[in-house]
Backbone as numpy.savetxt, mean C-alpha at the origin, in Angstrom:
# Nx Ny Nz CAx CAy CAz Cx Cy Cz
-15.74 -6.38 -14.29 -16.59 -5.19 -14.29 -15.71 -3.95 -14.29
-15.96 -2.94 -14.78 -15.22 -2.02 -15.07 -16.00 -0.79 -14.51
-15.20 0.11 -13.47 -15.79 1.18 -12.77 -15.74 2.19 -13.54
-16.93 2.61 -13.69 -17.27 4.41 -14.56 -17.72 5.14 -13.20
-17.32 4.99 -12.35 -17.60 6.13 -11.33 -16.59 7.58 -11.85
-17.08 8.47 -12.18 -15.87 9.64 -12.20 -16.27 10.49 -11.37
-16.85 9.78 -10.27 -16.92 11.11 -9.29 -15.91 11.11 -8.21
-15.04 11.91 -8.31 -13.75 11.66 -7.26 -13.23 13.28 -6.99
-12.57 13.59 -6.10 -11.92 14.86 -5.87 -11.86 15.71 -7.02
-11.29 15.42 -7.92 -11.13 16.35 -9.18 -12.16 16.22 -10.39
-13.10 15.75 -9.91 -14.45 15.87 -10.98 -14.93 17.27 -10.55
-15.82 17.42 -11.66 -16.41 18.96 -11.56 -17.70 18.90 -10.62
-18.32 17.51 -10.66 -19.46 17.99 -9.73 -19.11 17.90 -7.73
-17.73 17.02 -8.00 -17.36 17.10 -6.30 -16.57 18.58 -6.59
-16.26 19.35 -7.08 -15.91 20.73 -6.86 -16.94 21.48 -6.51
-18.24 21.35 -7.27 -19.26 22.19 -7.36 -19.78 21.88 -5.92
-20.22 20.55 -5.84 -20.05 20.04 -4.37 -19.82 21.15 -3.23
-18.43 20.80 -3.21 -17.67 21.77 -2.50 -17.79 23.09 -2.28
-18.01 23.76 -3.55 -18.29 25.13 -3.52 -19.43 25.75 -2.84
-20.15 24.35 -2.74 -21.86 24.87 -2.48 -21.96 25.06 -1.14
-20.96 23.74 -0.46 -20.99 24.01 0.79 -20.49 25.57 1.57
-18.73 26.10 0.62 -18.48 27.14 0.94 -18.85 28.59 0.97
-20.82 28.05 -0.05 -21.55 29.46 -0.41 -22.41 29.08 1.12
-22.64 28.12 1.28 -23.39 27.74 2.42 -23.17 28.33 3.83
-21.85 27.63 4.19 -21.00 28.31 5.34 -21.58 30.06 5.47
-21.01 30.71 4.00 -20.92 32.14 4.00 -22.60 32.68 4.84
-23.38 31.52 3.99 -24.86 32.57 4.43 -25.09 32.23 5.67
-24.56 31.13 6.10 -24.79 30.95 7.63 -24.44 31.59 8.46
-23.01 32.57 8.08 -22.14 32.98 9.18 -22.75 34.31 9.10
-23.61 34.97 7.85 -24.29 35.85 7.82 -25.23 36.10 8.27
-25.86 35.06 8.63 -27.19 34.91 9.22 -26.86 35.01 10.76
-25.62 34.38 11.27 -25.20 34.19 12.95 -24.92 35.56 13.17
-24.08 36.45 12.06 -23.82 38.06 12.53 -24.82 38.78 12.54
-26.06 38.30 11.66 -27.66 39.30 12.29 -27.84 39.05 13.37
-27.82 37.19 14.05 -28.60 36.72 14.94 -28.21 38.05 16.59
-26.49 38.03 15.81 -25.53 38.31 17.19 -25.49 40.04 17.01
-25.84 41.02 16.06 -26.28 42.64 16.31 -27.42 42.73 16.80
-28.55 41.49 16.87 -29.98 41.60 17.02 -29.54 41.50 18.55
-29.07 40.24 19.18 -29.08 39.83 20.55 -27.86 41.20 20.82
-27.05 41.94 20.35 -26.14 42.75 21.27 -27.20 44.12 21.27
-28.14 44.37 20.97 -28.87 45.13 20.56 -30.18 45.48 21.78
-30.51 44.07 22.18 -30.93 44.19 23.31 -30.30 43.85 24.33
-29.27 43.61 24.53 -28.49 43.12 25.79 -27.16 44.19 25.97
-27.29 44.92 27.15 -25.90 45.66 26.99 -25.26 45.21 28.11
-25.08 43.77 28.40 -24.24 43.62 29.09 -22.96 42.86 28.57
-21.35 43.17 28.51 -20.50 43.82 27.54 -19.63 42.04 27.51
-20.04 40.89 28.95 -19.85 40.21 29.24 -20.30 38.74 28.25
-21.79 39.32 28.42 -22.90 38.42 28.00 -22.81 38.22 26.47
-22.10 39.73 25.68 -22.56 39.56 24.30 -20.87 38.86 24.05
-19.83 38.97 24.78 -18.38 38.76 24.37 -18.54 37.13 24.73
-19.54 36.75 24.94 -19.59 34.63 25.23 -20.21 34.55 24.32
-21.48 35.29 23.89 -22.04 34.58 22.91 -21.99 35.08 21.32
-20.60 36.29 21.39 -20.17 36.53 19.89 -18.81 35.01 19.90
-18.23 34.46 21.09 -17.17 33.35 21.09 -18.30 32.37 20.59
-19.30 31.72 21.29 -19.87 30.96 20.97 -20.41 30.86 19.37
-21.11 31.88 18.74 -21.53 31.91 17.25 -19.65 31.53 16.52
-18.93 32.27 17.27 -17.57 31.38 16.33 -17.00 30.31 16.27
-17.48 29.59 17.25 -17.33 28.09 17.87 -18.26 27.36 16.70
-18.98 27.56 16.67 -20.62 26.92 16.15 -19.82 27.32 14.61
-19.61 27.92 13.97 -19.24 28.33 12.74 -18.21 27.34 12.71
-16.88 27.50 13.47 -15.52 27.03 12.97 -16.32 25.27 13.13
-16.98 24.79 14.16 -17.33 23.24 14.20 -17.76 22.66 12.43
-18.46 23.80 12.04 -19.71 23.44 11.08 -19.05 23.20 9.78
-17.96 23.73 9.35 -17.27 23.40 8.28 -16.29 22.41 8.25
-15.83 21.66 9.16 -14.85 20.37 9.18 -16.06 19.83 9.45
-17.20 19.70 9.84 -18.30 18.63 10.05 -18.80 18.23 8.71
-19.22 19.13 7.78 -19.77 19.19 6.61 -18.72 18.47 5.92
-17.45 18.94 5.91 -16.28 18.45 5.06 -16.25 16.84 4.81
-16.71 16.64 6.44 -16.20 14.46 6.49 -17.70 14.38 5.93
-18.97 14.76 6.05 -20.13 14.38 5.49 -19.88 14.22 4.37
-19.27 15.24 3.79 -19.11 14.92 2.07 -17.92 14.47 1.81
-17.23 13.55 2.54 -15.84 12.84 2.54 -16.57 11.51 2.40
-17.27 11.05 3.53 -18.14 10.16 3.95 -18.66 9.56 2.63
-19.70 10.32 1.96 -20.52 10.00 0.86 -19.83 9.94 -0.20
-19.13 10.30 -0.54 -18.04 10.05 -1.26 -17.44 8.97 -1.57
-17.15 8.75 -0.39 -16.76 7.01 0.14 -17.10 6.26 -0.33
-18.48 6.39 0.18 -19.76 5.26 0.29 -19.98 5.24 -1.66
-20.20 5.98 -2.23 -20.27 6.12 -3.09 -19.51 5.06 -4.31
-17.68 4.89 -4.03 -16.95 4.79 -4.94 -16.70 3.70 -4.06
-16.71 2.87 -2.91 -16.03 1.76 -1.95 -16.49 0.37 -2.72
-17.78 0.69 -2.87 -18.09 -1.10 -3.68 -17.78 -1.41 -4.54
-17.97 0.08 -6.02 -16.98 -0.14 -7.11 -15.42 -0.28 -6.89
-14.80 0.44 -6.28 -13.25 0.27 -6.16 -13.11 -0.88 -5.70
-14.13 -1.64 -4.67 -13.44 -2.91 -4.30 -13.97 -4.18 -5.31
-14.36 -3.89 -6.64 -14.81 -5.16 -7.31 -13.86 -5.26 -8.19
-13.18 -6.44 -8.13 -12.08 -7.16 -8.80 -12.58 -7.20 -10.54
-11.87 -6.92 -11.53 -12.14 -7.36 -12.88 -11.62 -8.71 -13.00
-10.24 -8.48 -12.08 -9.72 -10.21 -12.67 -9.10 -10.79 -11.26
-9.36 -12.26 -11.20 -9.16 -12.98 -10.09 -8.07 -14.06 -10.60
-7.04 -14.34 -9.99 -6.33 -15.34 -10.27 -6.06 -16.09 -9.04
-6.44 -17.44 -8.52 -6.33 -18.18 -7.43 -4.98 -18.86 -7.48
-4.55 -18.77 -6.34 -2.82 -19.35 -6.55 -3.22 -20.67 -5.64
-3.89 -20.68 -4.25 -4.05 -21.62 -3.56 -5.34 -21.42 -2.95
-5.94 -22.39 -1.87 -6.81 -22.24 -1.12 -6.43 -20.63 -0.27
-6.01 -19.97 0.03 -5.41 -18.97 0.77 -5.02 -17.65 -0.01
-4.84 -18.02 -1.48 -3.65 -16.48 -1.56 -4.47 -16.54 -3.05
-4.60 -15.39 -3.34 -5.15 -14.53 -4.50 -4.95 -13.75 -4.88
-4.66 -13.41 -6.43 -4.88 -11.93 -7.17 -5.98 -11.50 -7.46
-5.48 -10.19 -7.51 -7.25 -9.57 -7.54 -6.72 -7.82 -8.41
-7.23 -7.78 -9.88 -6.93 -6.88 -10.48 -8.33 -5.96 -9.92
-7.73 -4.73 -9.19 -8.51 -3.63 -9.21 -8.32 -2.60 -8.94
-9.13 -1.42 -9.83 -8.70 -0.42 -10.96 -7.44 -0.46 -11.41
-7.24 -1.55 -12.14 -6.03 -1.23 -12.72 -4.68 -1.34 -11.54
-4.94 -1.91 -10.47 -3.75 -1.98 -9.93 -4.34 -3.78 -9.57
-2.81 -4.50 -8.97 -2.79 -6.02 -8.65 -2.48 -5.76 -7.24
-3.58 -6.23 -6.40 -3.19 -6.74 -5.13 -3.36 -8.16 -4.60
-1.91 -8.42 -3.79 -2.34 -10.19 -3.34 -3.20 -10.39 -1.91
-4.09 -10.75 -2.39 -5.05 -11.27 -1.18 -4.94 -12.33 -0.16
-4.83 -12.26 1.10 -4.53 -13.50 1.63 -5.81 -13.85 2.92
-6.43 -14.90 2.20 -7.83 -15.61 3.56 -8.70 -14.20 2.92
-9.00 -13.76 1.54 -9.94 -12.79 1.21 -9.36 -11.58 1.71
-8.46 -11.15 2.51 -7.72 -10.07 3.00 -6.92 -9.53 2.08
-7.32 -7.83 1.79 -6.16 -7.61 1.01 -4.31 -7.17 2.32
-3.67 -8.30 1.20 -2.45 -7.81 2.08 -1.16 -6.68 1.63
-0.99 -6.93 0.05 0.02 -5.98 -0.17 -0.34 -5.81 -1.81
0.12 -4.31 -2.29 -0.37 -4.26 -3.51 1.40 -4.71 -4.41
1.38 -5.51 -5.90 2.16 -5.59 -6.86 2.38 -4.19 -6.87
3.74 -3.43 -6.50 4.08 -2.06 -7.19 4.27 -2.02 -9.29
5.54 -3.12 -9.22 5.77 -2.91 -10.96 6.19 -4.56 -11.28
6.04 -4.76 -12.57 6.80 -5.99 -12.96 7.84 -5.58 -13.46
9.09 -6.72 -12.15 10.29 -6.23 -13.19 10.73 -6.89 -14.09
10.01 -8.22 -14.08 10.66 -9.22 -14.78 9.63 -10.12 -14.87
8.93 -11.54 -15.91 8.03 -12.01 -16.08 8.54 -13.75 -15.91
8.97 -14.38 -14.66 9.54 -15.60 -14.98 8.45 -16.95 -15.81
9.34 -17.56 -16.89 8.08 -18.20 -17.08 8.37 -19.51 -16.26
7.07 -20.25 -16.00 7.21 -21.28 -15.24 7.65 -22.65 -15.30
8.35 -22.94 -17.15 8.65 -24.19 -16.92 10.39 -23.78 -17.36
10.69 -22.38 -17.72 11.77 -21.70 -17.43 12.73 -21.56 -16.66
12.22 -21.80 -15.21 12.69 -21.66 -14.08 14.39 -21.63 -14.20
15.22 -22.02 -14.62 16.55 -22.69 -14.64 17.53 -21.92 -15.93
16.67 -21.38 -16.33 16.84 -20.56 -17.14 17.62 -18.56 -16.92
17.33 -18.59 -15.31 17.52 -17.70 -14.88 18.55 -17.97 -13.60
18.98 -18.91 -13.64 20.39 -19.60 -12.57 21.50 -18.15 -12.56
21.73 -17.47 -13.74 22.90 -16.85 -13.66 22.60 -15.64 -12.64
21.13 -15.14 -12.88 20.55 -14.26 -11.44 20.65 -14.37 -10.15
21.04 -14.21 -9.70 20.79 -15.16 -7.79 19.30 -14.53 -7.30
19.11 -13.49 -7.77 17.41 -13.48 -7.15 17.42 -11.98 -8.09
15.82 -11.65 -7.86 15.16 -10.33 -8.24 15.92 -9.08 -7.62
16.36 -9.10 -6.58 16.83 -8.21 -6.12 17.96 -7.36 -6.67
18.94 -8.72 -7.18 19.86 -8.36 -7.87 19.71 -7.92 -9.15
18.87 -8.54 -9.41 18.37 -8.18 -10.83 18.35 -6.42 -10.83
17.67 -6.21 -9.88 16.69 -4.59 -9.41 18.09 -4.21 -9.35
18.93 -4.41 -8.70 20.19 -3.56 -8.62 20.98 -3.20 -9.82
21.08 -4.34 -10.32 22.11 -4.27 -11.55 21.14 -3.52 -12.95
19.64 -3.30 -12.93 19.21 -2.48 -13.66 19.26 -1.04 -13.12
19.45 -0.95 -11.71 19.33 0.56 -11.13 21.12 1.23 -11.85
21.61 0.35 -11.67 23.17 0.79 -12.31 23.50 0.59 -13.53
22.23 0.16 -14.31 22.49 -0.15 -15.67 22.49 1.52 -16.09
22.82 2.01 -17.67 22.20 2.57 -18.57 20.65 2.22 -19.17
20.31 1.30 -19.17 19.10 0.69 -19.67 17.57 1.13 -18.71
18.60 1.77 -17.91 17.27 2.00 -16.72 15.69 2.94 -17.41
16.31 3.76 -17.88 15.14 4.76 -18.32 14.61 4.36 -19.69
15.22 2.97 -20.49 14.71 2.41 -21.34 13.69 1.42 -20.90
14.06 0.84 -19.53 13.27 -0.09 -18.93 11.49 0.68 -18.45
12.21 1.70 -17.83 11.09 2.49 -17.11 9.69 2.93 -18.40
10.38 3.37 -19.57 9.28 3.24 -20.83 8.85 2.16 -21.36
9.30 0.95 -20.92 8.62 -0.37 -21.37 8.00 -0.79 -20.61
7.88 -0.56 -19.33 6.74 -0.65 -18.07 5.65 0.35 -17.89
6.29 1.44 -18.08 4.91 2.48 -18.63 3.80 2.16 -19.59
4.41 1.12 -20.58 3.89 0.85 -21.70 3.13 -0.16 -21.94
3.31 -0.90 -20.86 2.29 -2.67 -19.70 1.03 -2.03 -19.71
-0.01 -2.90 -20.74 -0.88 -2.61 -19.90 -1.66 -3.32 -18.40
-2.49 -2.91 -17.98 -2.43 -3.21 -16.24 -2.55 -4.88 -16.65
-3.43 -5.13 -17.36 -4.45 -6.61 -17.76 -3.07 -7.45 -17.87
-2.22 -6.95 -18.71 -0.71 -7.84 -19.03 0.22 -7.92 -17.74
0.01 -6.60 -17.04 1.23 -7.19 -15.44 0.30 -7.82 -14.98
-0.92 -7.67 -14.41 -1.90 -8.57 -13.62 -1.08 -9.91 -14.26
-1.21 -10.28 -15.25 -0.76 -11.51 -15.63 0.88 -12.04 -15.50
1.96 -10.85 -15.62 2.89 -11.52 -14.93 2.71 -11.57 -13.78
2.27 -10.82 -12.87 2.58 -10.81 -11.44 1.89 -11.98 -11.30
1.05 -12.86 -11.59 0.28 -13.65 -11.17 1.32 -14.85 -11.49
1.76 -14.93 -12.55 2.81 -15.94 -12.91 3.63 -15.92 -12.09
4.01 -14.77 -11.86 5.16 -14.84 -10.61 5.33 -15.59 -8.83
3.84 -15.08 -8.54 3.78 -15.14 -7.40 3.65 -17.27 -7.79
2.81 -17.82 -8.66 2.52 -18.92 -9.06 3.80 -19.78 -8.89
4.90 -19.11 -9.61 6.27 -19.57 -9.67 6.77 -20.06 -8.31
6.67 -18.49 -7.68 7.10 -18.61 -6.37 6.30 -20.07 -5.43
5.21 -20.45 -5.16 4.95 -21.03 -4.93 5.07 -22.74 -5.44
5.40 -22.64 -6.91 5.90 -24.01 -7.02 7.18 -23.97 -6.78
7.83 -23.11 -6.35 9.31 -23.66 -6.41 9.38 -23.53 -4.90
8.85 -24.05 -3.77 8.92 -24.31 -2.70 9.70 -22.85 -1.82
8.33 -21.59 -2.13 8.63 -20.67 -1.35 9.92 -19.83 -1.81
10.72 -20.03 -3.05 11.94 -19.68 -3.05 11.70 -18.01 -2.72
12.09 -17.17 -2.22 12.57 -15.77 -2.05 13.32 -15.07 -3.46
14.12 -16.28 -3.84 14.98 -15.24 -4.66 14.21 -15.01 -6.56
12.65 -15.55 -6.26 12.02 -15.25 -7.38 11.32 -14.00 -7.37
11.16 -13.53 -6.28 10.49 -12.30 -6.13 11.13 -11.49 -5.18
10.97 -10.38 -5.53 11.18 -8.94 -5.05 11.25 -8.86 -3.40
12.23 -8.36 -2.76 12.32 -8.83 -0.82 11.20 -8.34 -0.48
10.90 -7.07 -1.01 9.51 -6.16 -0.46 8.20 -6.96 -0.47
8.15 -8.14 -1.25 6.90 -8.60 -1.45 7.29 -10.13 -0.86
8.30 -10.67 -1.14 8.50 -12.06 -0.96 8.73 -12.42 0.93
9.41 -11.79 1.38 9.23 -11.67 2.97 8.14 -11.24 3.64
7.52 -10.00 3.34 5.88 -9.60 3.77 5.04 -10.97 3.47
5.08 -11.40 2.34 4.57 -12.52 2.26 4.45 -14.07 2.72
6.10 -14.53 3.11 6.45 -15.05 4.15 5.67 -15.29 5.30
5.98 -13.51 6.27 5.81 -13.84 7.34 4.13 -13.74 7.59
3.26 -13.12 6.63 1.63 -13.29 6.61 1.22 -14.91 6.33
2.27 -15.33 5.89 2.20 -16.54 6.04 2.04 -17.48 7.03
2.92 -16.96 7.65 3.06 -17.69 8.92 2.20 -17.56 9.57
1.89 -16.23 9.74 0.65 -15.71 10.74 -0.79 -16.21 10.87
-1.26 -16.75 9.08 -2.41 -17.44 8.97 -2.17 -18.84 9.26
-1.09 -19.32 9.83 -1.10 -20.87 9.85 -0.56 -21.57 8.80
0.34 -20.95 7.66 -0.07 -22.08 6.15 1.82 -23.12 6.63
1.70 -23.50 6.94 2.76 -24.82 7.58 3.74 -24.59 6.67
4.11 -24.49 5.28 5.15 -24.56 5.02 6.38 -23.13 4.81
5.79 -22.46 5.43 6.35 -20.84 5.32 7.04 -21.51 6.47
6.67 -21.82 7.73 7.33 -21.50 8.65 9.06 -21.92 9.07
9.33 -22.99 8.41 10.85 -23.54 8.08 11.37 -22.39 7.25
10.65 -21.98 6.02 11.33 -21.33 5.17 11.26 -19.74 5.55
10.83 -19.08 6.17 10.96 -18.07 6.37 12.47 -17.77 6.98
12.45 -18.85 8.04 13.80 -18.92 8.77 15.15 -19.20 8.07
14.70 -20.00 7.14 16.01 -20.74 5.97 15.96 -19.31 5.12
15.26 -18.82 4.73 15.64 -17.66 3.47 15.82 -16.61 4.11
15.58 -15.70 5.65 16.07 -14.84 6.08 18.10 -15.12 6.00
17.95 -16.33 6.94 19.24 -16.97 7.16 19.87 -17.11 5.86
19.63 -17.29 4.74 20.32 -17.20 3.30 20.74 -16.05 2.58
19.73 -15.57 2.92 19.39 -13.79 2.36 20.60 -12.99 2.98
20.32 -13.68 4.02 21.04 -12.20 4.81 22.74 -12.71 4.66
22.98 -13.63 4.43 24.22 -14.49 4.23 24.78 -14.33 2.81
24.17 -14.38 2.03 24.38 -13.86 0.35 23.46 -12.49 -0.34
22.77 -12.38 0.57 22.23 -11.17 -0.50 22.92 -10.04 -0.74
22.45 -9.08 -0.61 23.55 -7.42 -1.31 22.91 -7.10 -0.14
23.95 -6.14 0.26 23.17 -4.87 1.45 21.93 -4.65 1.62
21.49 -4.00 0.94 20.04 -3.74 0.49 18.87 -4.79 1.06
19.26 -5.77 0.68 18.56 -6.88 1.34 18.34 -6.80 2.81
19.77 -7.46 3.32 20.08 -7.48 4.60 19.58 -6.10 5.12
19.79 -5.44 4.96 19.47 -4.14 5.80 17.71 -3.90 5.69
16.93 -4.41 4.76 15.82 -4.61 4.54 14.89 -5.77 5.58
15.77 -6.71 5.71 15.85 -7.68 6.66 15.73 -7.47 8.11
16.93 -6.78 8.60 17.19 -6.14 9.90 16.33 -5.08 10.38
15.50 -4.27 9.48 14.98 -3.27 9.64 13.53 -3.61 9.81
13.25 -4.69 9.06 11.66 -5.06 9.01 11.80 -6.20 9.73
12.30 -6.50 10.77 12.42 -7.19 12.08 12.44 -8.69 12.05
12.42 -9.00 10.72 12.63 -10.44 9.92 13.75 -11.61 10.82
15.08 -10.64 11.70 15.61 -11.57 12.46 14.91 -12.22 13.61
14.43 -11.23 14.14 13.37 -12.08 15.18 12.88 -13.16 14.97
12.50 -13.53 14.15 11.30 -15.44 13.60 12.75 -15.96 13.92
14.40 -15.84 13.81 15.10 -16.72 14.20 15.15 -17.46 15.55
15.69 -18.64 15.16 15.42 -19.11 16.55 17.45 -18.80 16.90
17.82 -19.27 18.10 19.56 -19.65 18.23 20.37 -19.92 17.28
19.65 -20.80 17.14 20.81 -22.00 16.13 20.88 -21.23 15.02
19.64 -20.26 14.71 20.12 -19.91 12.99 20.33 -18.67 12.98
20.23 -17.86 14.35 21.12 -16.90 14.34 22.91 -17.05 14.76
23.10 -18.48 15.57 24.51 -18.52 14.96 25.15 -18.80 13.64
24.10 -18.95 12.66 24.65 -19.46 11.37 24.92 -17.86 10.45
24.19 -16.76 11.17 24.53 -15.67 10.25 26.38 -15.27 10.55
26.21 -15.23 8.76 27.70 -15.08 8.63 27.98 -13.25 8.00
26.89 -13.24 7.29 26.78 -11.61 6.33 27.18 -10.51 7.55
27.72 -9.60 6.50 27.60 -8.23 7.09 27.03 -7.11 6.30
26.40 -6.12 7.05 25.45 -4.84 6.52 26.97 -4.22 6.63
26.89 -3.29 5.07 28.00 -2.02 4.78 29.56 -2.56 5.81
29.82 -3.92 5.65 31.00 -4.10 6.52 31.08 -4.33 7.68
29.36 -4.33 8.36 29.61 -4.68 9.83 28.81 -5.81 9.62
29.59 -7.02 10.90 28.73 -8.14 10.97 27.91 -8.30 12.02
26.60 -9.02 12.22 25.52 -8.89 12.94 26.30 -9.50 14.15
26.08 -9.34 15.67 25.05 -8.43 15.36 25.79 -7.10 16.01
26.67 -6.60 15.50 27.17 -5.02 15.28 27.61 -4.66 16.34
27.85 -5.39 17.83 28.45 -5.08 18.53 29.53 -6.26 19.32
């Protein structure tokens, strides 16, 4: 299904919207400065009218951030069922799903959305696998294109994806990842560890060895970047002893754990 909602912040009728409210405000606050020459008019006590000229400004300043979330609110409500209806579904397991919507890929886990596909950097195919040995993982890949020349040639051939075609690598990808028994170094750290450890969290039994084996690998062969990606998103913790004596890596020259 394809959303034709164009009513969003920068449409003309949520401006007009907007505007109506700010003609609104105006006649109100016009109407509170009659209410408040009428009441200082009969009241000359200098006390009485200085609370209730504070009060008409109280009542004013409330009334326009109130109005604002009303029409934030409806807004919402408005565009929430379309934005959340998937055009395309790709089932990887009982548990984990793609789900193309508007044009962006997010992986779903137990119907939960958990993290959105940012870009495809690369499309592995799946009976390929071995084919890509000379890579040691995505990461590297990501590096050695960030230092390529080819970079801003790359960046116009991903511009140039349409969403329907990454939906479809990313789906291959994550697919990959899963037949090749969890490997990490098929996907991207940002997605392949988040994924991991949501793993773990729902119960799915075979993350939980491997989370520990591919931190412990990662952080032992990967590039900085990794490791420090690792350390930072608290990934050493799931270690138990034993496989934090096996870390051998060091971040920028220092070895863990840094003191």
């Amino acid at each position: 299904m394809v959303n034709n909602n164009n009513y969003g912040p920068d449409s003309i009728e949520f401006k007009l919207n907007i505007s109506m409210y700010h003609i609104y405000l105006l006649f109100l606050w016009f109407l509170l400065c009659i209410l408040g020459l009428f009441i200082m008019s009969i009241i000359t006590d200098l006390h009485i009218i200085l609370i209730i000229l504070i009060v008409l400004f109280i009542i004013v300043t409330l009334i326009h951030p109130i109005s604002m979330h009303l029409e934030r609110r409806s807004y919402l409500r408005g565009i929430n069922k379309d934005k959340e209806e998937p055009d395309k579904i790709f089932k990887i397991n009982k548990i984990v799903e793609l789900r193309l919507i508007q044009n962006r890929t997010y992986i779903y886990i137990n119907n939960k959305k958990f993290i959105q596909c940012m870009y495809l950097l690369m499309n592995i195919p799946k009976n390929n696998v071995d084919d890509y040995d000379e890579i040691k993982s995505i990461d590297d890949a990501a590096e050695v294109l960030d230092n390529s020349l080819e970079l801003y040639q790359y960046r116009e051939i991903v511009q140039s994806i349409d969403p329907e075609t990454e939906f479809v690598g990313h789906c291959s990808n994550i697919q990959v990842f899963f037949e090749n028994n969890l490997d990490a170094n098929l996907l991207h750290s940002n997605i392949a560890f988040p994924l991991l450890k949501e793993l773990v969290k729902v119960g799915y039994k075979p993350a939980y060895f491997k989370l520990r084996e591919e931190v412990v690998r990662r952080f032992n062969e990967g590039n900085d970047n990794v490791k420090l990606f690792l350390q930072l998103g608290g990934y050493l913790e799931y270690l138990k002893k034993e496989d934090l004596e096996c870390l051998k890596g060091t971040i920028f020259g220092l070895k863990y754990p840094y003191y």
